[in-house]
N, C-alpha and C positions, 0 to 999 in steps of 0.2 A: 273873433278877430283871426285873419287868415296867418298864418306862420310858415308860411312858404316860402321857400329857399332862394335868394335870383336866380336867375335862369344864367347857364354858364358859370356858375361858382359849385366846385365838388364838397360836396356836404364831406365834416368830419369821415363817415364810414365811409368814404372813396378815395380819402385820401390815408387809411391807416388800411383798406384793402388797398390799396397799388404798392403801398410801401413796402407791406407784409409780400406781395408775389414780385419786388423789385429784388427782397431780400433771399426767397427762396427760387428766382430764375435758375442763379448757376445748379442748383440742385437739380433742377427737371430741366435742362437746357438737350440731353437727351432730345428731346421729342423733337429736335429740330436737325437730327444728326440722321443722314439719308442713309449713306454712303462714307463707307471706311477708310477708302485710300481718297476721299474728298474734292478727288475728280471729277468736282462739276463739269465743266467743258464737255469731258467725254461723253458723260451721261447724257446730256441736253444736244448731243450731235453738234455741239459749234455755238448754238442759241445762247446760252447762258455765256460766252467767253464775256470777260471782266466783270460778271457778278459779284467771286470772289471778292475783288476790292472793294464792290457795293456794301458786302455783309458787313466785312470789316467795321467797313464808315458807321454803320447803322451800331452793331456792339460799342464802337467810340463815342458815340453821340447822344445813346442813349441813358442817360442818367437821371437821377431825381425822380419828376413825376413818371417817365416812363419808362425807367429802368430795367422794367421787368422783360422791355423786347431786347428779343438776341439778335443778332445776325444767324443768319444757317450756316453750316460747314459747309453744304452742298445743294448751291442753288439748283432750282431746276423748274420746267415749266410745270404749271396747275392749270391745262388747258381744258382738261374734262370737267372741272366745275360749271354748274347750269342754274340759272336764276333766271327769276323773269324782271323785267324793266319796267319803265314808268307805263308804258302801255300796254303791258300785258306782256310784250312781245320774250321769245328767246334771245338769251345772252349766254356769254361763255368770258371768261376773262380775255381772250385772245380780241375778243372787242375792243377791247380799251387798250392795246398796243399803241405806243405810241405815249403812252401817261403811264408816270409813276402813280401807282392805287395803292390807298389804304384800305383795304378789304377787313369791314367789320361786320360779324355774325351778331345778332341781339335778338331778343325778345320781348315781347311786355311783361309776362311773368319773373324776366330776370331783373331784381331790382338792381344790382350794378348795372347793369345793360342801361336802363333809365334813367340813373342819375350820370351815364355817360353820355347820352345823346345828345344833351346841350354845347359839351365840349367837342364832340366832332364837327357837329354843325358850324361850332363859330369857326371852326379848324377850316374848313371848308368855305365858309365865307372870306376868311385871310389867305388861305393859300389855291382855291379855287383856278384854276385854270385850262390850257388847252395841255399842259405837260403837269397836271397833277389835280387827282379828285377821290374825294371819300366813296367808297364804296359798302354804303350800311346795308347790309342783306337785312330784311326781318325774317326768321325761320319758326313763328307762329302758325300752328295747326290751324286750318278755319278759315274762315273770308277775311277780308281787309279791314273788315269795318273797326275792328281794336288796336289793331295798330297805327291804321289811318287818325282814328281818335287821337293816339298816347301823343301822334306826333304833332297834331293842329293844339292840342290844350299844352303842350311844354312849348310853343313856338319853334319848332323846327322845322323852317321851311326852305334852308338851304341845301338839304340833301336830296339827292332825287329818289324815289321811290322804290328800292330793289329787296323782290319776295321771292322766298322757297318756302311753301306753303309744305313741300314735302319732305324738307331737314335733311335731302340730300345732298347738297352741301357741309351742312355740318356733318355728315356721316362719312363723306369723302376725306375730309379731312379729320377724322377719326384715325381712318383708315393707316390714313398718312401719317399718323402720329404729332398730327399738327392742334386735333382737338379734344380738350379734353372737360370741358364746360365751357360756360357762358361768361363774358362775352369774350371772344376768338379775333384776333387783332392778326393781319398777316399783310407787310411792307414786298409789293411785286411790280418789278420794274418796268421801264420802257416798251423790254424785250418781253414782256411777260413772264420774267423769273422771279422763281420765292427768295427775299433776300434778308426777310425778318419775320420773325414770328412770334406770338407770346397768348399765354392765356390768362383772363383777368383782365381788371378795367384801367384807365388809365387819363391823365388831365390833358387830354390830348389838345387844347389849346393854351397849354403852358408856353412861355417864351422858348423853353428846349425843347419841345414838341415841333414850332415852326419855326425851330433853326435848323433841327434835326430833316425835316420836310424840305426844306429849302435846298438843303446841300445833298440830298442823295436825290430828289428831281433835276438839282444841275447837270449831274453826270451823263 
């Protein structure tokens, strides 16, 4: 007899990991601190002006199941990130200007990453729109064929298909002190600015999940 979990509900260990990285955010909130004197504006030439308040809202709103994202001290753009799209083709976040993105990094070997996919998915089903969308990268070595699988057998069919076969993404955002395992969650705005970021998994179709989505895509 099969003992399989519904789909959309976070198994015990997703919900005592998100707790555990909600509890130790302030501790590594570092990794999301650019710039000293916190002068987003200047850094980003103009782009990022009102981020700031974005961050904020994001730090305010994020509690319980996703607690563990921060806002950033110093938004700024991540315009050099490079992934491919549902058809193969080149993408860059500057793409998606215009929508708030939940840009999420996973793989199939990372079991969090797994037992999150369902929750982004319905995230994406509820808040899906032309001013906001999930953005699941897969950063698996190799052809499609394993990922394409994990996502048809778990029914996730509302994300659209976004690969870096070569984890440079995830390495950029190493770089950036944005990543530091699996899975890599990072809230970037209209403008294209980073306004939240956090590592570790999360119930991202929680009620404060898409209250938290709702009000920082108003802005």
């Amino acid at each position: 007899m099969s003992n399989k979990r519904p789909l959309g509900l976070p198994s015990a260990r997703l919900v005592i990991v998100a707790a555990i990285a909600g509890i130790l955010a302030g501790a590594v909130a570092v990794y999301v601190k650019h710039d000293p004197s916190g002068n987003a504006t200047e850094i980003a030439g103009g782009q990022c002006e009102g981020a700031i308040e974005q961050a904020k809202l994001v730090s305010d709103l994020a509690t319980g199941e996703i607690a563990a994202m921060k806002g950033v001290d110093s938004p700024r753009p991540l315009q050099s990130l490079a992934f491919k799209g549902p058809a193969g083709q080149d993408l860059k976040l500057p793409n998606f200007e215009g929508k708030t993105v939940l840009v999420n990094l996973w793989a199939t070997w990372c079991v969090p990453c797994r037992e999150e996919m369902p929750a982004l998915n319905n995230l994406q089903k509820a808040k899906g729109s032309d001013r906001f969308e999930v953005v699941a990268i897969n950063i698996d070595t190799g052809s499609d064929e394993k990922p394409k699988a994990f996502l048809q057998e778990t029914g996730v069919h509302d994300l659209a298909y976004y690969r870096d076969s070569s984890m440079g993404v995830f390495n950029a955002l190493k770089k950036e002190g944005l990543a530091f395992g699996l899975p890599v969650t990072l809230i970037v705005n209209r403008k294209g600015c980073l306004i939240g970021a956090m590592n570790g998994p999360a119930h991202w179709d929680s009620d404060r999940a898409k209250d938290m989505i709702a009000k920082v895509s108003a802005l």
